[in-house]
TORTIFI-771208 format. One record per residue: x, y, z of N, C-alpha, C, CB in turn; residue number from 1; residue in three letters. Coordinates in pm, 1 decimal, decimal comma. Glycine has a CB too. Layout:
! TORTIFI-771208
n.xx	n.yy	n.zz	ca.xx	ca.yy	ca.zz	c.xx	c.yy	c.zz	cb.xx	cb.yy	cb.zz	k	r
X	Y	Z	X	Y	Z	X	Y	Z	X	Y	Z	NUM	ala
...
***
This chain:
! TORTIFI-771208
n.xx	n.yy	n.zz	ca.xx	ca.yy	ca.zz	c.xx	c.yy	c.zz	cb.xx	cb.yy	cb.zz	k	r
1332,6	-2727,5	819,0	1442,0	-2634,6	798,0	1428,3	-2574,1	659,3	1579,1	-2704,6	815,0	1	unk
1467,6	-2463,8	639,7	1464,7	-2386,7	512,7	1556,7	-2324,1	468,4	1386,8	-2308,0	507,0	2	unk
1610,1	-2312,7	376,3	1714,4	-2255,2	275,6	1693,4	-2217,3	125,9	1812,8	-2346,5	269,3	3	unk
1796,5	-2208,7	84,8	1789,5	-2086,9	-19,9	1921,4	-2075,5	-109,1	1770,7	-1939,9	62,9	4	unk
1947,2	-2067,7	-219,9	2039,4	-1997,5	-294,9	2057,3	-1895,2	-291,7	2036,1	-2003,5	-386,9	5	unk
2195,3	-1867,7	-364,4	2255,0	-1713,7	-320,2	2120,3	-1641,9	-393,9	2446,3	-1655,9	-401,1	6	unk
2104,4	-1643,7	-521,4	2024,9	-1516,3	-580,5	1847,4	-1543,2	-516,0	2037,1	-1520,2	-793,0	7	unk
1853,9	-1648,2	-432,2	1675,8	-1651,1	-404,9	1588,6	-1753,0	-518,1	1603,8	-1466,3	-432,4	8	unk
1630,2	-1726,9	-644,6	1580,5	-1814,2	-728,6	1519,7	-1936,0	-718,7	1649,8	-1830,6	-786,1	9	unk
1583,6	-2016,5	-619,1	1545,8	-2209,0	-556,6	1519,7	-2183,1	-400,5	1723,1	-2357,3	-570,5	10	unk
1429,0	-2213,2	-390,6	1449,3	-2237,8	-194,2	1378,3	-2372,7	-175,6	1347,5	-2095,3	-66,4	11	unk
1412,5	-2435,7	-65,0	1376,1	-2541,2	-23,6	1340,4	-2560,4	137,2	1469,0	-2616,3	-69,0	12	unk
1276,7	-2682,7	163,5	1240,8	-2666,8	262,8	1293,5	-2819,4	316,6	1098,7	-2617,0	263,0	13	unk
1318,2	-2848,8	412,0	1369,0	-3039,6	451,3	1339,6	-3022,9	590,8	1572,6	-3109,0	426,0	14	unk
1286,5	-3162,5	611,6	1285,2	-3225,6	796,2	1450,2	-3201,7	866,8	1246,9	-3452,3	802,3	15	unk
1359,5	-3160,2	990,1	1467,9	-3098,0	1101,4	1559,7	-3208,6	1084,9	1414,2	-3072,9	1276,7	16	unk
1697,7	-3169,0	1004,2	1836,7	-3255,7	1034,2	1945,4	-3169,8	1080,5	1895,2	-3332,9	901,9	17	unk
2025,2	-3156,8	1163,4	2133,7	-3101,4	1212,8	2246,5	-3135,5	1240,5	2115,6	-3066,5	1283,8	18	unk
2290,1	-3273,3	1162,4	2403,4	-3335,5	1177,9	2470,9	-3291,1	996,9	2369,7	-3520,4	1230,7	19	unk
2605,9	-3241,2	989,9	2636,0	-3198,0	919,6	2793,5	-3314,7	877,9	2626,3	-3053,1	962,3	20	unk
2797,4	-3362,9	771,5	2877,4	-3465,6	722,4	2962,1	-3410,5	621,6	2801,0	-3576,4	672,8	21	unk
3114,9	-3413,6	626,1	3200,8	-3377,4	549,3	3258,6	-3479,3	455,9	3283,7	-3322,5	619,3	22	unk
3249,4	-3412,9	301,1	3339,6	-3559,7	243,3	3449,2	-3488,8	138,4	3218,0	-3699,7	136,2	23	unk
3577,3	-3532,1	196,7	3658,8	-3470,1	101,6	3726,9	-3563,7	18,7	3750,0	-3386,1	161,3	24	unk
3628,5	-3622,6	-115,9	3628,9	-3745,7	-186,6	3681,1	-3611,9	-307,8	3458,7	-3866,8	-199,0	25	unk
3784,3	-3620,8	-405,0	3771,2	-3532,3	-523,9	3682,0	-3450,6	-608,4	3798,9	-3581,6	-585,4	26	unk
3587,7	-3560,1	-629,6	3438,5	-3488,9	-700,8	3409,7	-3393,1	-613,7	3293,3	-3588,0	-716,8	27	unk
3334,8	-3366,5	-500,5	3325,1	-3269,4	-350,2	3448,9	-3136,3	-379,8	3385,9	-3393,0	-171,3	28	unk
3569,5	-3200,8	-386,5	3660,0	-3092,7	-370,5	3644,7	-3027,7	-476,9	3792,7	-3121,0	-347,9	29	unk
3727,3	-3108,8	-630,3	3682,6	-3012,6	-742,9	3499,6	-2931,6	-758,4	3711,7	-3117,7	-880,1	30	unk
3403,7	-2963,5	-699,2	3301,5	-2892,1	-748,6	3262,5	-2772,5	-643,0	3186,2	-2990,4	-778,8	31	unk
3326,5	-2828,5	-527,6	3312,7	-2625,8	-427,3	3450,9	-2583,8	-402,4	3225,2	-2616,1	-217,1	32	unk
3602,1	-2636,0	-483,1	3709,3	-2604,5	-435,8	3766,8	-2640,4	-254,4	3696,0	-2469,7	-474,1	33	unk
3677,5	-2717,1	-181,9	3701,1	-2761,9	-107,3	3613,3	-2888,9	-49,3	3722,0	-2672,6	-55,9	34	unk
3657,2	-2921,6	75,1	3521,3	-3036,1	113,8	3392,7	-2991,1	111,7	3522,4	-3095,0	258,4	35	unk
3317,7	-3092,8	89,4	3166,4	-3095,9	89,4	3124,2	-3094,5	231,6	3105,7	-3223,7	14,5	36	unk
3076,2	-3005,5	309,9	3012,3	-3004,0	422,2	2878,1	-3010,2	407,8	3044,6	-2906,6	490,4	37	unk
2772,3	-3107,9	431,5	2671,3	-3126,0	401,8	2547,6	-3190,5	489,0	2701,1	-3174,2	313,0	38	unk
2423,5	-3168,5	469,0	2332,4	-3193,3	547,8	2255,5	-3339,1	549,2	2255,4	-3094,0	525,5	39	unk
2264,8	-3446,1	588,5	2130,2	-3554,5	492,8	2080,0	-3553,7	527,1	2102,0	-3671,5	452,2	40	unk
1930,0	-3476,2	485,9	1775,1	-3434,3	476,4	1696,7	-3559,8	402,7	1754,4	-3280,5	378,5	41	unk
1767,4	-3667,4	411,5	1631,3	-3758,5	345,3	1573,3	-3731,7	240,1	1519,1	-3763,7	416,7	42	unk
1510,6	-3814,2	175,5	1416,5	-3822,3	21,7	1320,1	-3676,9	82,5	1287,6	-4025,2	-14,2	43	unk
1223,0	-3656,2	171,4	1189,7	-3565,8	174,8	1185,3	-3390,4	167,6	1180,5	-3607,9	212,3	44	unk
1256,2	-3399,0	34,9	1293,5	-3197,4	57,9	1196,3	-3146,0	-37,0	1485,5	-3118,4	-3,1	45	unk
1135,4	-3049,9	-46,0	1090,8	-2987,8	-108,3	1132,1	-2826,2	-176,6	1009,3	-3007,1	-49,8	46	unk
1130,2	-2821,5	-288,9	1171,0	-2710,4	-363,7	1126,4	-2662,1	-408,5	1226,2	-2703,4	-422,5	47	unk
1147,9	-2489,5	-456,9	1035,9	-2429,2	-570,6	1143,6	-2353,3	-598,2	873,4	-2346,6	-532,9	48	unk
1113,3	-2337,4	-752,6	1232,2	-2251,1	-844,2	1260,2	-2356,0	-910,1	1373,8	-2176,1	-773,8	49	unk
1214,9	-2492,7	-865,9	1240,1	-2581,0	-965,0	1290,1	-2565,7	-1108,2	1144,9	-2631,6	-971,8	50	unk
1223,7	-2505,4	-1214,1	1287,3	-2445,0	-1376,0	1409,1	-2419,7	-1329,9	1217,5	-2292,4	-1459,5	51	unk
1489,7	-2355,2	-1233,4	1620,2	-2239,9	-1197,4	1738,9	-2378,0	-1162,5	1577,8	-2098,0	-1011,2	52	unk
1694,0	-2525,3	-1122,9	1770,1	-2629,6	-1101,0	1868,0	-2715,5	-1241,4	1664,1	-2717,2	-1034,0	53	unk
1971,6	-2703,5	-1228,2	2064,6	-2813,3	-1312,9	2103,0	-2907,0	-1252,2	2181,8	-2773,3	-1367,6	54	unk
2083,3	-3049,6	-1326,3	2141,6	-3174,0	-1244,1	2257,5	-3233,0	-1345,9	2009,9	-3303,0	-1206,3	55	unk
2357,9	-3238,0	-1283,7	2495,2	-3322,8	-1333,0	2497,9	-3485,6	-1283,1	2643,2	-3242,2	-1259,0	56	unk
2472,6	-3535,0	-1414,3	2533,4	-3688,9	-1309,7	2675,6	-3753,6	-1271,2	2486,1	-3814,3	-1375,7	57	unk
2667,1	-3713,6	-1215,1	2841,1	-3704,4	-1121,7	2859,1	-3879,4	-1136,7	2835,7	-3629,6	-882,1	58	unk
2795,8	-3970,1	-1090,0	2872,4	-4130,2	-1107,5	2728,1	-4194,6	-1103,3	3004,4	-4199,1	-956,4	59	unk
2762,8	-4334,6	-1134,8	2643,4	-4383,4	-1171,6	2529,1	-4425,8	-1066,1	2676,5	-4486,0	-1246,3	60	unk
2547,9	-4374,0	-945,4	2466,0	-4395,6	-803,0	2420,6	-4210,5	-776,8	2601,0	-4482,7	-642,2	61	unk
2453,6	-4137,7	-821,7	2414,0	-3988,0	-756,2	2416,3	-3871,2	-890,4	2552,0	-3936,0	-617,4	62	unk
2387,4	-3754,1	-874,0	2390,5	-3640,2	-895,4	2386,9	-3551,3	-816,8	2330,9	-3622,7	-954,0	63	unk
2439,9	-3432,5	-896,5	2476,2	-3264,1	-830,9	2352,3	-3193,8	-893,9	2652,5	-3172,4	-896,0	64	unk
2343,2	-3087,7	-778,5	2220,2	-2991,5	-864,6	2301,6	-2872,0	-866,9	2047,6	-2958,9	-781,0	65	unk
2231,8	-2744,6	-912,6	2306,7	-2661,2	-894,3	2175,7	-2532,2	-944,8	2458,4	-2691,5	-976,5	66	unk
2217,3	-2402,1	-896,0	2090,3	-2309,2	-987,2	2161,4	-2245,0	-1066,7	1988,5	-2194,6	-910,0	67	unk
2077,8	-2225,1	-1188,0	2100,5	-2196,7	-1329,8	2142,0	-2021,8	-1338,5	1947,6	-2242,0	-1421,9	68	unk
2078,7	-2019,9	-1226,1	2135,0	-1846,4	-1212,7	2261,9	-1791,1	-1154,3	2043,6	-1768,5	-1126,7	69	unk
2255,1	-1819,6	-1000,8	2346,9	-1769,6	-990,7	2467,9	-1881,3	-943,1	2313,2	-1662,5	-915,8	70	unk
2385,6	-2078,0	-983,7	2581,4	-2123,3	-919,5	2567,1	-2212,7	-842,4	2687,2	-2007,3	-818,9	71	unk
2461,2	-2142,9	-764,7	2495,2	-2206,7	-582,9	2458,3	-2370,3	-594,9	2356,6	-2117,8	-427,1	72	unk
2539,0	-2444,8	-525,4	2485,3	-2524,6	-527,1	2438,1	-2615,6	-399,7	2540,5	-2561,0	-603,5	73	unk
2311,1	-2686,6	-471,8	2170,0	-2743,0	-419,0	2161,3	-2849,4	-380,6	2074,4	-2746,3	-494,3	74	unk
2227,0	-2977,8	-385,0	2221,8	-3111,3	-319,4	2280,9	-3193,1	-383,5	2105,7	-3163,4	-295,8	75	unk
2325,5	-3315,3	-330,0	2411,9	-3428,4	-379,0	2297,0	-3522,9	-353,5	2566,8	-3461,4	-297,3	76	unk
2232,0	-3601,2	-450,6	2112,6	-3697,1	-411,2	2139,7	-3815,4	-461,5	1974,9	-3658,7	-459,1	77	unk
2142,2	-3962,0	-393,6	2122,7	-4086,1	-428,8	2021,3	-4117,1	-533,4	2097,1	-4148,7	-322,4	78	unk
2006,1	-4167,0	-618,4	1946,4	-4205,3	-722,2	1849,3	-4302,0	-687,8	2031,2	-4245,4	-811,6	79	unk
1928,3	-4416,1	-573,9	1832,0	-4533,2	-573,0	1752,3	-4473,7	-499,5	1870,8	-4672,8	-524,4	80	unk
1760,5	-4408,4	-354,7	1686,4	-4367,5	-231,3	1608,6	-4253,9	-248,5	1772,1	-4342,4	-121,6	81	unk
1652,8	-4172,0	-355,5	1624,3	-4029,8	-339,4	1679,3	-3945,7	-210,9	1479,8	-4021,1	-340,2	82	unk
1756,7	-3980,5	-134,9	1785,0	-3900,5	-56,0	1879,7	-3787,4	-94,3	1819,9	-3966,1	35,0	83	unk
1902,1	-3656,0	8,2	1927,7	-3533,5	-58,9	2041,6	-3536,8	22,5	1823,8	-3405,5	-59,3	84	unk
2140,6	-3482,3	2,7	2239,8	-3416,6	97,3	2281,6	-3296,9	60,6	2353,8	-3488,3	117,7	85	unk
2195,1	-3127,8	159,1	2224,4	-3031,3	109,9	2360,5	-2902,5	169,8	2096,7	-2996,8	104,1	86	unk
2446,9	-2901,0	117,9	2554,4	-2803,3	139,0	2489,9	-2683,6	259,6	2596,4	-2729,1	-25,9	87	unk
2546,3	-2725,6	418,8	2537,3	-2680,9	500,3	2507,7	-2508,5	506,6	2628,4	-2735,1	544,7	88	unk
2603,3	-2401,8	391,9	2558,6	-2275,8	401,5	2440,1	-2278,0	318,9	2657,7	-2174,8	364,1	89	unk
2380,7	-2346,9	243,9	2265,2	-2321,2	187,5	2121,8	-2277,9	326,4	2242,2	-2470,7	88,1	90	unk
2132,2	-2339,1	463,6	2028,0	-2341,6	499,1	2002,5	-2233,6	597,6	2006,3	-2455,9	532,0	91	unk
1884,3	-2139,9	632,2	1897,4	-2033,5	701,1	1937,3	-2038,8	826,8	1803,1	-1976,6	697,4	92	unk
1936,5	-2174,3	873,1	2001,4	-2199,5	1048,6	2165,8	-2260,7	1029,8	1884,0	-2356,1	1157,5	93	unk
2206,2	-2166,6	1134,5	2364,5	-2212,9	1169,1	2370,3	-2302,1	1243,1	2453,2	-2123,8	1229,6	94	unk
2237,0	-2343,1	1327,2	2288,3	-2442,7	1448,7	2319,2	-2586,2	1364,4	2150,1	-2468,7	1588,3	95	unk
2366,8	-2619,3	1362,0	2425,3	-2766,1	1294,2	2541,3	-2799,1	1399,1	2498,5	-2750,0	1111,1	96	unk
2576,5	-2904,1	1350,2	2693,4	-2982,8	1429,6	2784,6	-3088,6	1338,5	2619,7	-3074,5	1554,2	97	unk
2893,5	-3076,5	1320,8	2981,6	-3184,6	1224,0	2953,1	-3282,5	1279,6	3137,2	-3180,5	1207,3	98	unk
2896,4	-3395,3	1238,1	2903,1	-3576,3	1313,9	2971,8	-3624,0	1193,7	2722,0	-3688,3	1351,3	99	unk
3052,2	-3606,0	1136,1	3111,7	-3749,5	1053,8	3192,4	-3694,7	937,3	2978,1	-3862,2	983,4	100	unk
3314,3	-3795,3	899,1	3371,0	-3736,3	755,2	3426,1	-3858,7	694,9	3496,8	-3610,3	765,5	101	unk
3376,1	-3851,9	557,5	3386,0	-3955,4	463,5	3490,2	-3922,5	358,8	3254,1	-3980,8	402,0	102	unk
3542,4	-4023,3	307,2	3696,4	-4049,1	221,2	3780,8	-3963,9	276,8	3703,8	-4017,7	53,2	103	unk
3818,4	-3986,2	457,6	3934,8	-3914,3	503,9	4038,8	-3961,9	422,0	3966,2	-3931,4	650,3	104	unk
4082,6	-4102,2	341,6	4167,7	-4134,2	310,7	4258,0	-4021,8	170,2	4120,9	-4266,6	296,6	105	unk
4143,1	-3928,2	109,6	4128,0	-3889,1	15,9	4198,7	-3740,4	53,5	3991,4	-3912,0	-28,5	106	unk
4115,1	-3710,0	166,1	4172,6	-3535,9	224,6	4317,1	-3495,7	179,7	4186,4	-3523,2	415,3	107	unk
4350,2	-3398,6	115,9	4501,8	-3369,6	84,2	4536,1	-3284,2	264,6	4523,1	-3233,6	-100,9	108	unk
4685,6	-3249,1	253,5	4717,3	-3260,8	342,9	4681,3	-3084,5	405,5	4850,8	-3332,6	329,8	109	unk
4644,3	-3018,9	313,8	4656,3	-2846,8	333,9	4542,9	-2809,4	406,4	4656,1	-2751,0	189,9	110	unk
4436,7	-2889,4	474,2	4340,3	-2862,3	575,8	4332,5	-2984,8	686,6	4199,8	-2838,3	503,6	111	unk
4260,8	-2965,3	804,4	4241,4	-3024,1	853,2	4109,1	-2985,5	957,6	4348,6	-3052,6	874,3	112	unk
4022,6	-3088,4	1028,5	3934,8	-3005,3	1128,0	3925,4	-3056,9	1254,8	3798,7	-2989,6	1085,0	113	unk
3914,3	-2968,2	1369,6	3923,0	-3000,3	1474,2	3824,1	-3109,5	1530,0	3925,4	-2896,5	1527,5	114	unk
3731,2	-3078,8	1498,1	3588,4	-3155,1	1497,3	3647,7	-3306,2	1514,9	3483,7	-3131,2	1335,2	115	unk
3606,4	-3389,7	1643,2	3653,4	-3506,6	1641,3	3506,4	-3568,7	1597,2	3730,3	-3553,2	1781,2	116	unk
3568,0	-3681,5	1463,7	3454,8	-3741,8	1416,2	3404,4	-3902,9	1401,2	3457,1	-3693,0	1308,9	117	unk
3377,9	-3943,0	1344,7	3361,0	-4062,1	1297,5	3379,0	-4090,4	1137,0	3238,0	-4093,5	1342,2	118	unk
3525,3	-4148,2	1105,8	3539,8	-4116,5	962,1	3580,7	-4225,1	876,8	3632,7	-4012,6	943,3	119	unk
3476,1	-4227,5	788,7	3550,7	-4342,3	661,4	3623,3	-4309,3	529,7	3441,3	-4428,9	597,4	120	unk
3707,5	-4427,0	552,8	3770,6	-4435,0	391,2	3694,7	-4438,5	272,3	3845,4	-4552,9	368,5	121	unk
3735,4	-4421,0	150,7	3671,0	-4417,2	12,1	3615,3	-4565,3	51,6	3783,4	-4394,7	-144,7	122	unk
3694,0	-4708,8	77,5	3622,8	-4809,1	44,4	3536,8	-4820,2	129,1	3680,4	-4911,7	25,5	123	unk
3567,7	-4800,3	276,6	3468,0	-4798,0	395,0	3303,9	-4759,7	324,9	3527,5	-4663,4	520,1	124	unk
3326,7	-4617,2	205,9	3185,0	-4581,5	155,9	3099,4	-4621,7	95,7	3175,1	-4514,8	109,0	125	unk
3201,0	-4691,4	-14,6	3200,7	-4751,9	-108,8	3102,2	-4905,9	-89,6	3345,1	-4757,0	-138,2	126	unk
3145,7	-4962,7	47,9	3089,1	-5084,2	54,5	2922,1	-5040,0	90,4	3174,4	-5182,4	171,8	127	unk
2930,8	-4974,6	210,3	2843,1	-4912,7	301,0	2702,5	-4870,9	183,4	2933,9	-4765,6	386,8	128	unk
2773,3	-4775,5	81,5	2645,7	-4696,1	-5,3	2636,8	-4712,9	-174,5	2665,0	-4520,5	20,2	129	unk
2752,8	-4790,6	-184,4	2749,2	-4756,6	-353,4	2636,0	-4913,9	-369,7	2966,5	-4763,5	-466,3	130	unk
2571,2	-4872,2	-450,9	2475,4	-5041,8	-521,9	2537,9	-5166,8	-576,3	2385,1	-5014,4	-664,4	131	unk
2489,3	-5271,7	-561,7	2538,8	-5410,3	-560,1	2587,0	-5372,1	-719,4	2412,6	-5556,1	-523,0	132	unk
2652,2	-5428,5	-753,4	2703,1	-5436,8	-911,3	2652,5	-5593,2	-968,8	2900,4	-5420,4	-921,1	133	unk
2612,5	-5581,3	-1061,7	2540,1	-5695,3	-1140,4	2632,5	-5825,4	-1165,3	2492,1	-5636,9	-1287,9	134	unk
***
């Protein structure tokens, strides 16, 4: 699959994934003004425009990317795994499908989606993905 930022600057390329995962955890909301609808493409993505990439370290298991030009932003990636999770309009195919939404507990009350899913709480995630603590 292949995608792209708004100005062209970064494009990337990731193994066929089409399950699209929503998380409306705060960090997600404050950084696109709404939920994170997103792709997980696995450690395997490849990019070019690389120089045009900013990474934020959002908590001590992940970072945000973002391009330096025009904004858009580029993936939420695990640190330990390397895996990518890239923001669903980034990629040139629409066919996707919502399978899942994480920190429903978190969702404020002014949206909602029809999409019947499979959904966890912040701790549900928390146990599931965050790293053993020392």
């Amino acid at each position: 699959m292949n995608g792209h930022c708004l100005c062209g600057a970064v494009s990337f390329t990731s193994p066929d994934a089409r399950e699209i995962g929503a998380c409306h955890c705060g960090f997600c909301r404050r950084w696109g003004g709404g939920p994170l609808l997103a792709v997980h493409c696995g450690p395997d993505v490849q990019f070019s425009g690389a120089e045009q990439i900013t990474t934020y370290a959002s908590s001590e298991w992940a970072e945000r990317a973002f391009c330096k030009r025009c904004g858009t932003h580029l993936y939420y990636k695990f640190l330990a795994t390397g895996e990518y999770f890239i923001p669903a309009g980034a990629f040139d195919s629409t066919d996707l499908e919502m399978t899942s939404q994480i920190y429903v507990d978190k969702k404020p009350p002014y949206y909602d989606f029809a999409n019947q899913t499979p959904m966890l709480t912040e701790q549900e995630v928390i146990e599931q993905y965050a790293p053993p603590q020392d």
